[in-house]
Residue, then its C-alpha position, 0 to 999 in steps of 0.5 A: x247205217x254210218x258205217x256205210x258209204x253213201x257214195x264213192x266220187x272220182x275227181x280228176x284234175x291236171x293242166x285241161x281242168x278237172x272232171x268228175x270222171x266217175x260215181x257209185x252209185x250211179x242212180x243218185x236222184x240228182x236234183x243238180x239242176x233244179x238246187x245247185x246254186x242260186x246265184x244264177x236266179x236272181x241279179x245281184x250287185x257285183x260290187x256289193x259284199x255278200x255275208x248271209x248267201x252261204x245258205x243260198x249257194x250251198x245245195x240241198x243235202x237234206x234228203x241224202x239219206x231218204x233214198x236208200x242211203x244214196x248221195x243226192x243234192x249234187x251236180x257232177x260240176x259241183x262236185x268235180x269243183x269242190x273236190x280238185x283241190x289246189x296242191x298245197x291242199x294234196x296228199x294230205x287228209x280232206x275233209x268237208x261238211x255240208x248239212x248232214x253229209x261229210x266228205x272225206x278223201x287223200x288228194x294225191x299228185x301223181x307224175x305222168x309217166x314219161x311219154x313214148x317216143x311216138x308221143x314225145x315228137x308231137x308234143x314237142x312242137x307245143x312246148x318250143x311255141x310255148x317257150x317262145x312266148x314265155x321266159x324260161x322259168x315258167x316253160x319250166x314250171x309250165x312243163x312240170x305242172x303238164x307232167x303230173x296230175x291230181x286223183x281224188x277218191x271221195x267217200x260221202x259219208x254220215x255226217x253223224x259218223x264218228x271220228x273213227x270211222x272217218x279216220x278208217x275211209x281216209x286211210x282207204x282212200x290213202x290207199x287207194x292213191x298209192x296204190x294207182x300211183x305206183x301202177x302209174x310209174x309202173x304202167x300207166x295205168x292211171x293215165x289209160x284208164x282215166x283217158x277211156x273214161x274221158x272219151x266216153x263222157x265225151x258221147x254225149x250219153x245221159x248221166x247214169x248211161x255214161x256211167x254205166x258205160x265206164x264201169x263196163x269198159x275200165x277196169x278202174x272203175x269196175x274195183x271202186x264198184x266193188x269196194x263200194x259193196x264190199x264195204x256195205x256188205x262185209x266191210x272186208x274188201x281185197x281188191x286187186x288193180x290193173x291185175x298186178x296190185x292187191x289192195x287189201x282193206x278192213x274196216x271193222x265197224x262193219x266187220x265185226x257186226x257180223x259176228x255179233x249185229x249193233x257192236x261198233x268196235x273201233x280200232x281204237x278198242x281193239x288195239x287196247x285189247x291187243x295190247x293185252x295179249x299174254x302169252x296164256x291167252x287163247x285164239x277163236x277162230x270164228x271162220x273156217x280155214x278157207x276164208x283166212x288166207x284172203x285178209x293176209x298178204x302173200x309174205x305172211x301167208x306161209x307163217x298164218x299156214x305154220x300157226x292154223x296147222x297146229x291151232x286149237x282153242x285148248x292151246x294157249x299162244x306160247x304154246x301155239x308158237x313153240x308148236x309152229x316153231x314161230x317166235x311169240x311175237x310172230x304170233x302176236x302179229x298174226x293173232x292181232x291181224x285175224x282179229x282185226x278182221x274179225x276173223x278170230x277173238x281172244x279167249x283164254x284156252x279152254x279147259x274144265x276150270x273155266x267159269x262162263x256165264x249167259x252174256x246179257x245182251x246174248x240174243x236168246x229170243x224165241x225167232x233168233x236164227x241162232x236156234x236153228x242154226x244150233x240145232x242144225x250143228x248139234x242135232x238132237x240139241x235144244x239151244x236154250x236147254x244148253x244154255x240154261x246151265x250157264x244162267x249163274x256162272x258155271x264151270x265146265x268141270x261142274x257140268x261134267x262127272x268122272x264117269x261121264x263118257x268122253x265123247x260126252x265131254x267132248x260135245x260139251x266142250x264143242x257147243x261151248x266153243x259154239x256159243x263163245x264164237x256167237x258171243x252168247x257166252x262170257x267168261x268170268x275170272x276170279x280176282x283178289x283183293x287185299x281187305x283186312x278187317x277194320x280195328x273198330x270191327x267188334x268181329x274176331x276169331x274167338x268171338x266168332x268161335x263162341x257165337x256160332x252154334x255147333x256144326x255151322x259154318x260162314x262161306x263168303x261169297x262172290x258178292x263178300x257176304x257171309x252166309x250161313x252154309x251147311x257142314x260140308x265135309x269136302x268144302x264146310x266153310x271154304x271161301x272158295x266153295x262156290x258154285x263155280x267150282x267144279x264138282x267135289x270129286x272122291x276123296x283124294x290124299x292131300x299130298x297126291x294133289x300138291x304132287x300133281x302137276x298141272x300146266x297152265x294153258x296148255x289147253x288139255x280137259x284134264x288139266x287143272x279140272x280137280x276141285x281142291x280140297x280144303x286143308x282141315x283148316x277149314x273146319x275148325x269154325x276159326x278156332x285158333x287151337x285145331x288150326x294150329x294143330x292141322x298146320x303143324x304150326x303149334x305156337x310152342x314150336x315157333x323158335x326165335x329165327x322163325x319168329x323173326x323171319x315173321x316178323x321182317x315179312x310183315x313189316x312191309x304192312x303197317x300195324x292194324x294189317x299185320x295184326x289182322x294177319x297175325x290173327x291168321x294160324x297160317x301166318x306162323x308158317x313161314x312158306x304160307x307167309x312168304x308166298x302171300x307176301x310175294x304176291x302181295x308186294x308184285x300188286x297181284x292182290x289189287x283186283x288187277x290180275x286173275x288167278x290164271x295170270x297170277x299162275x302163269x306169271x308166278x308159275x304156281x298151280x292152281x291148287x297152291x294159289x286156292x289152298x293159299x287164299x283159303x288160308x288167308x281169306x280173312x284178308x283176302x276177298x274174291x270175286x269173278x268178273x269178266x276180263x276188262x281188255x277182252x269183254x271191251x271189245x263186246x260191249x259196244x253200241 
């Protein structure tokens, strides 16, 4: 609730004094009154100095939030007094604090639009009569002060909202007084509208009757009506002034909590998450085509058209751009504005590698809304049936088969995308981390090697423990075989894998959806004899220019690292050894960069990078956790 306005106020100030012309809501519960200031209630000393009245004078707030959330404790006099500032005081940010309600507005000073010549001649008289009486300078400065007026548009808000969401109201009422400033020099709008209200407080009406009346006649009055409710519904508003000027305004504290109810993102948390952007990221949109063209402007609605013409969530951004014929920075700029809105998040493209796993704050109660909404989208389909196969991280490669049929793969992938839009889903990347072994550790390969019993192998885990595993002739001691990973699938020839090309976010299901399967390596239970004979790298056939070649690599760790290499077999074969070292000297083994980054960047694919840290797993370590950028933006409260 200190998300939403409590009310939206229209001060008027020019050279006749200011007014209070107009207020939403217009029931208010005003107790003016009966608690505007005390002063007039008892005689005080006009020459004695006053230090403890602050209390007195100020009017009761503390109900403000009792009535449905509406402003009340405030004559319009007050109001109108406390909100026409002086000009040293304009077009800069306002803001006042009174109990537990805090104001906040842009007074702006707008110039009169220069008057007809009907208006001209009787004005003209007033001025001569004023000119006699006055010197020059002041006719002047009288002139000029006649000539421009000040317009405040307050928000009352929360005095518990954040700093965050007062900076958003300011820049709305910003805005709003460009906005009419421009339509004033254009027209005089303002001057029009701001006379229609004047004549009608001057019937005489009740309060709320006078309000009402000018929310029906000017047209002023009927946009802030409506940007009040847009704000407390959707926190989108698009708003268009004098029937020329589009005012488009996001505030997404309250947008975002329609995708996802009790997240606060700030502006702030999304432009870390913008910041991120990589060309291999992927885009959500989480509203129908229909409802995107009312957050852009006219002059980006033909590039946004370019970009959904050709969007899928299997496509990565660059790929999206080199279909639209759009540069990536274009991209950038669209992507971050539909996000903003809250109209698409930040994904990476959908393909059968990916690892998702149940949220947990995902509302998966029995009475959710969720349940039926998915039945109604799926039928035939139980939501929590679905989502039970993502309770521990799983790929979408794991829950499919070879034989499955495509049409098959195809929902697969659609309710995947549904729960992504819905957040009850997030998804897991693997990241590495450089961890030699410890000089004082008693562990080693031929101690090992001797102390395991015949047929048994260790797997490291997600959580880097060793665990006793069965032998598996596809993945028997594989760091990487983890339930994550997709499915083994038939025997296939270690050279058709390495032939095979994958591509990197291009989107497509039958990309990089092979499980790859371990060198012979991998079953030799850390034996240093059948390792070498499985990489051709016999230690009698390392020449002197290779071992040379080793040893310049190796030179950039320092002793107790290398000797945890050299214990590796795969680090007598020289391309092993230059690729682990490349990565290793760009900062990709600090757990800051997951293997789709490290592919995209270092154009390798996928079954280069996992053969290569299942060689070296005795010093690299792995782990899957969610993106840091993209899951800030979800786990607010």
């Amino acid at each position: 609730m200190e998300v939403n306005p409590l009310a939206v106020i229209l001060v008027y100030f020019d050279s006749k004094g200011d007014r209070l012309l107009f207020r939403y809501p217009t029931h208010t519960h005003q107790l003016g009154e009966e608690l505007t200031l005390t002063s007039n209630k008892k005689k005080r000393n006009p020459f004695a100095v006053h230090t403890d009245d602050h209390d007195d004078q100020t009017p009761n707030i503390s109900a403000a939030k009792s009535q449905g959330g509406q402003l009340q404790g405030f004559s319009d006099d007050v109001l109108s007094t406390l909100f026409a500032v002086k000009p040293q005081l304009c077009n800069q940010k306002f803001e006042l604090k009174l109990n537990d309600v805090r104001f906040v507005s842009h007074p702006t000073l707008i110039p009169h639009k220069e008057q007809r010549p009907s208006n001209a001649g009787t004005s003209a008289p007033s001025t001569t009569s004023n000119a006699s009486s006055t010197s020059p300078a002041n006719a002047v400065a009288n002139v000029a002060k006649k000539q421009q007026m000040l317009i405040n548009i307050v928000f009352a808000l929360h005095a518990k909202a954040s700093f965050s969401i007062v900076k958003c109201y300011h820049e709305l009422s910003k805005r709003l007084g460009v906005a009419l400033k421009f339509e004033e020099q254009r027209s005089g709008y303002l001057t029009e509208e701001t006379s229609q209200m004047a004549r009608t407080h001057d019937e005489q009406q009740p309060v709320e009757r006078t309000f009402e009346l000018i929310a029906e006649r000017c047209s002023l009055a009927q946009a802030l009506k409506s940007i009040y409710h847009d704000l407390c519904t959707t926190g989108l508003l698009s708003t268009t002034l004098n029937q020329n000027l589009t005012l488009s305004f996001c505030l997404p504290q309250k947008a975002h909590q329609l995708h996802k109810k009790g997240s606060m993102v700030d502006p702030e948390t999304i432009d870390r998450c913008l910041r991120s952007l990589k060309p291999y990221h992927g885009m959500l949109l989480l509203v129908d085509f229909a409802e995107l063209l009312d957050c852009v402007p006219p002059t980006g609605a033909r590039m946004l058209l370019q970009l959904v013409e050709v969007y899928t969530p299997l496509m990565s951004l660059q790929s999206m751009a080199s279909d639209a014929d759009l540069g990536i920075d274009h991209v950038y700029k669209l992507v971050s504005h539909l996000v903003y809105w809250a109209k698409a998040t930040i994904i990476y493209p959908l393909c059968e590698t990916n690892v998702y796993v149940i949220a947990p704050d995902a509302p998966l109660h029995t009475k959710s809304h969720l349940v039926e909404k998915f039945s109604m989208r799926f039928a035939g389909m139980s939501l929590f049936e679905v989502i039970s196969d993502f309770s521990l991280p799983t790929s979408i490669g794991h829950l499919t088969t070879p034989l499955q049929q495509p049409a098959r793969q195809g929902i697969l992938a659609q309710m995947v995308l549904w729960m992504l839009q819905h957040h009850l889903l997030m998804q897991l990347h693997t990241y590495v981390q450089f961890m030699p072994s410890d000089d004082a550790d008693e562990f080693s390969d031929a101690a090992t090697a001797a102390a395991q019993p015949p047929g048994s192998n260790y797997v490291l885990g997600s959580c880097g423990n060793l665990t006793e595993d069965d032998d598996d002739p596809l993945h028997g001691g594989s760091m990487l075989s983890m339930s994550s990973q997709p499915l083994p699938v038939p025997h296939i020839h270690r050279r058709s894998i390495q032939e095979d090309h994958f591509s990197v976010g291009d989107g497509s299901l039958a990309s990089d959806n092979i499980a790859v399967q371990p060198s012979s390596s991998h079953k030799s239970n850390f034996s240093m004899t059948a390792s070498l004979s499985t990489d051709n790298c016999d230690e009698a056939s390392i020449d002197s220019m290779d071992e040379q070649k080793i040893n310049e690599l190796l030179q950039i760790f320092d002793d107790a690292d290398r000797a945890a290499i050299r214990r590796i077999p795969a680090s007598l074969n020289i391309d092993d050894l230059s690729l682990m070292v490349k990565l290793y000297q760009m900062g990709y083994f600090k757990s800051e960069h997951h293997l789709e980054e490290i592919m995209y960047f270092e154009n390798l694919r996928r079954s280069q990078l996992l053969q290569l840290l299942d060689k070296f797993r005795d010093v690299l370590i792995i782990y899957e956790t969610e993106d840091p950028a993209i899951a800030s933006m979800y786990n607010n409260k």
